[in-house]
N, C-alpha and C positions, 0 to 999 in steps of 0.2 A: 495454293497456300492457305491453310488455316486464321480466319478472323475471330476476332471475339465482337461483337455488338457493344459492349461493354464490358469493361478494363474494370479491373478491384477499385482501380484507383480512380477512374472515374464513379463509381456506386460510393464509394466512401467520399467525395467532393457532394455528391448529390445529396445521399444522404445527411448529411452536414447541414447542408442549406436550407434542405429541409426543415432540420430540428431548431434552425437558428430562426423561422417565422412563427416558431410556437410559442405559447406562454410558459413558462416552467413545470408550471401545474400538468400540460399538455406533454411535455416532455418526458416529464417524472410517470405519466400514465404511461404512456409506451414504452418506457424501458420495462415496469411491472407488467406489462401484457408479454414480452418478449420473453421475458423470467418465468411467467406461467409457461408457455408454450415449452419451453425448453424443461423446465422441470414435468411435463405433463408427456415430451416424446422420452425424458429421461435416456440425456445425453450421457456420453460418457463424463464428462467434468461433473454431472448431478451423482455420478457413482460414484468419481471419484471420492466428491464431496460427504458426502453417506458415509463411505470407509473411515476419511480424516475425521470425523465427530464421532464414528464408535471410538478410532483411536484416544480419542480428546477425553473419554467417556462421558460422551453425553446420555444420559439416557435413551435405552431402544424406544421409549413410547412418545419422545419427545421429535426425534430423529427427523421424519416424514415432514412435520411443521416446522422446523427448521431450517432443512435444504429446501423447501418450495418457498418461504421467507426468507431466505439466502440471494439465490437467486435472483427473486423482483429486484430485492437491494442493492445487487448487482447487477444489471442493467438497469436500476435508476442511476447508477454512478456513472456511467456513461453519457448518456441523454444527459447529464447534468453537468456533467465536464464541459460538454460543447458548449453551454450556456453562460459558464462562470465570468465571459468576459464584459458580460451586460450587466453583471448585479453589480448595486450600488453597494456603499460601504454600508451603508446601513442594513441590509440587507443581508449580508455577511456577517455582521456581529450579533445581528439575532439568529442567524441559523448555528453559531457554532458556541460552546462552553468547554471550559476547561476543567479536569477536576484530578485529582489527587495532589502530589507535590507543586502545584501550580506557583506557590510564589517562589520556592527555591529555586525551580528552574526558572521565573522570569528574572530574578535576579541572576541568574548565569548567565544567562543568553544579554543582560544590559553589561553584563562584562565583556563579553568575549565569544569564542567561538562554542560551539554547542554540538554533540551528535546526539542524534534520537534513533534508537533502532525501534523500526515500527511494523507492526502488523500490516498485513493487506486486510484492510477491514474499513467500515463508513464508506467517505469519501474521502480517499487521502489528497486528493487534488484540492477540492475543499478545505482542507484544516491547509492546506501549502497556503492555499491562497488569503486565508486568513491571517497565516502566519507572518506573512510576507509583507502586508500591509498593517500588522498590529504588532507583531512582535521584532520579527529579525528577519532581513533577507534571507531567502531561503535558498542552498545549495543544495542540488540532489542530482540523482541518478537518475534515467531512464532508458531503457532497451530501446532500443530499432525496431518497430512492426512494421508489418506489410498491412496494406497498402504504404509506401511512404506518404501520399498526399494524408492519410489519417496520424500516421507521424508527426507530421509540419504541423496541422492543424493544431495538433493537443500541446505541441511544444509551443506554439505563438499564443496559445489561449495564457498558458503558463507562465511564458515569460512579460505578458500584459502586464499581471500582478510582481514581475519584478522578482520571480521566481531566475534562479541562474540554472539551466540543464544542461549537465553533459550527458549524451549521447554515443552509447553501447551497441555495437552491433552483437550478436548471438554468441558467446565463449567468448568476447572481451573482458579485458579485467583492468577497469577504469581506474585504477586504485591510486596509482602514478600523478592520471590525469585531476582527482579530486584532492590530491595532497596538493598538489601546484595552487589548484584554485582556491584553497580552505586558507593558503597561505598568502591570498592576496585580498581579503577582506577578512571582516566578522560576520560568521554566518549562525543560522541553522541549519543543520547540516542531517536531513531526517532521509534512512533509506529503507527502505522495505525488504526485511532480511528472517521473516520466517519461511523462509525455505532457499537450500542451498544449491546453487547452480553451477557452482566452480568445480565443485569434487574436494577442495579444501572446508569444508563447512565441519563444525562441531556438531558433536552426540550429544543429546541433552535428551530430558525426561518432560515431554510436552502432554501433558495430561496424565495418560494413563502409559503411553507407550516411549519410544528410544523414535525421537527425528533429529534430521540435519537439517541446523541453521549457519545462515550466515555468520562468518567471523569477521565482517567487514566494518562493521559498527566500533567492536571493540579495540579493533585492528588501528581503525582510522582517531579513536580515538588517543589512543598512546600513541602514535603517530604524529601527531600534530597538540598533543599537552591538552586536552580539550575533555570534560567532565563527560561522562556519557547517561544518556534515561532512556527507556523505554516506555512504549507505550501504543495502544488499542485505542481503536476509534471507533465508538458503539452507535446504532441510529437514536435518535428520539422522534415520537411523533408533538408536533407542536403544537399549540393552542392555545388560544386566547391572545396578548397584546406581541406575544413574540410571534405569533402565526401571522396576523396580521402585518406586522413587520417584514417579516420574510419574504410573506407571500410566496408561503411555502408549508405544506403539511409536515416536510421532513426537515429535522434539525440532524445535530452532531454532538456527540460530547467527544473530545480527545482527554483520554484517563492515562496519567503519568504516572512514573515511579522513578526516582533516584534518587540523587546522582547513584549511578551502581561503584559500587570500592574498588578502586583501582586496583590492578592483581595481572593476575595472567590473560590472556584472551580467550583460553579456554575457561577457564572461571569464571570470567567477565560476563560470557553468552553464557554461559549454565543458569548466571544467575538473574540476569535481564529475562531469559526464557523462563524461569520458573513462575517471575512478577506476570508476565505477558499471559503465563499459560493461565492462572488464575481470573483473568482480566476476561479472556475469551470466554471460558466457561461462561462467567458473568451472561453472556452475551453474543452465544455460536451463530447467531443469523445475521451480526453485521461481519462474521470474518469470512473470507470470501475468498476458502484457499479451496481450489479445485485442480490442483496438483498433486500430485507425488510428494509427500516429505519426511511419513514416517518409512522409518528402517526397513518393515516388514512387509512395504509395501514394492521397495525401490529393489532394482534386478542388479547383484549383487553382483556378479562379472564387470556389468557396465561401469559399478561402482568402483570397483576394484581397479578399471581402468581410468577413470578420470582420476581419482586420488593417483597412478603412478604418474601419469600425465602432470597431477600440480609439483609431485615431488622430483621432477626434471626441472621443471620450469622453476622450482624454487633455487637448484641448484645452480644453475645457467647466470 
């Protein structure tokens, strides 16, 4: 009978424990050394990543500094997850700022419920957990990964901060599950919906090219009577009395735009995705898509079938 020495799910416990005796500063180093290493054997996600920013057009001479600052940024988001449940609040409100439509949407969110379709980009655990203890309980989505012990862990770091997660396994479609819940408090209600996993996702014009996003934002927002924004979450490096505060080289800005005009759902994401797509440009090294999501990129049978796949299910 075949052993393993060690289980995913015991490496993912270890490593955990690991990162949980370091100082953040220590953290945040090893996720950027992880980010070199992977941008330097140039994974398939760093190719990915390369293709989505020509898509995005970003400049070819910029391209190369980019994806290797992508990356680091991306595995400091990790290493920095694991940590979020030791920072003080102070600590927290110096690493993060708000900036665009900021007071319309806090006075939304002291109204009532709220949806935010957001980039995968900063730290989105980060801005939840800010959010959560500054602004509005936060309701959100999360997939199922493997290991599950790294699952449990990131959903207990989250639900610390009083974050609510429901919990997707892979082709689930929560959608049901997050109207019940949106309907039993005031939330912030922020999901991570540039790029479409369903096969029901809208065509919009994301930079330079045709991708599918999520229609789950605008979806849920007429759904449940609830104003919708988007928005991108860019790094900053700190310094000075907010550094020291921190105790942290890296901050956050979370950059808003709405409320988007209520309309169709396909119009709704056209028009959030145009805001968003603008936002990235800004700032292609904190978005942190190493998937699949423009058109020209996605294998057009497969596509063909999950769209008749939604179009069953929506009949059913």
């Amino acid at each position: 009978m075949k052993t393993e020495l060690f289980s995913s799910a015991q490496l993912a416990r270890t490593g955990l424990k690991l990162l949980s005796y370091l100082p953040l500063g220590g953290a945040q180093g090893i996720g950027s050394l992880i980010g070199e290493v992977l941008y330097r054997i140039d994974t398939s996600g760093a190719r990915q990543y390369r293709k989505n920013l020509r898509h995005l057009g970003i400049p070819e001479n910029s391209i190369e500094k980019t994806v290797r600052q992508g990356l680091k940024g991306y595995m400091r988001l990790f290493s920095e997850t694991a940590l979020l449940g030791r920072l003080s609040s102070s600590q927290i409100l110096a690493r993060v700022r708000i900036e665009g439509d900021r007071e319309v949407f806090l006075d939304d969110c002291a109204r009532g419920n709220v949806c935010l379709a957001l980039t995968h980009s900063g730290n989105w655990d980060l801005a939840g957990y800010f959010a959560s203890k500054e602004v509005r309980p936060v309701l959100t989505v999360a997939e199922k990964v493997k290991p599950e012990a790294l699952f449990q862990a990131f959903t207990q770091v989250r639900q610390q901060a009083n974050m609510r997660i429901i919990a997707a396994n892979k082709g689930e479609k929560p959608f049901a599950n997050l109207v019940a819940a949106a309907e039993e408090g005031k939330y912030l209600i922020p999901l991570l919906a540039d790029r479409d996993i369903t096969g029901n996702g809208v065509e919009v014009t994301l930079g330079k090219s045709k991708a599918l996003l999520a229609a789950g934002p605008a979806a849920l927002a007429q759904k449940i009577n609830a104003p919708l924004y988007c928005g991108h979450i860019s790094l900053e490096q700190l310094a000075h009395s907010r550094r020291r505060a921190a105790r942290s080289r890296w901050g956050i800005v979370i950059n808003l735009a709405g409320p988007i005009k209520p309309d169709k759902v396909e119009t709704m994401t056209r028009d959030w995705a145009e805001k968003v797509g603008e936002m990235i440009v800004d700032s292609p090294e904190s978005w942190f898509m190493l998937q699949k999501l423009f058109v020209a990129d996605l294998d057009p049978v497969r596509l063909e079938r999950a769209r008749q796949r939604s179009r069953k299910e929506a009949q059913q």
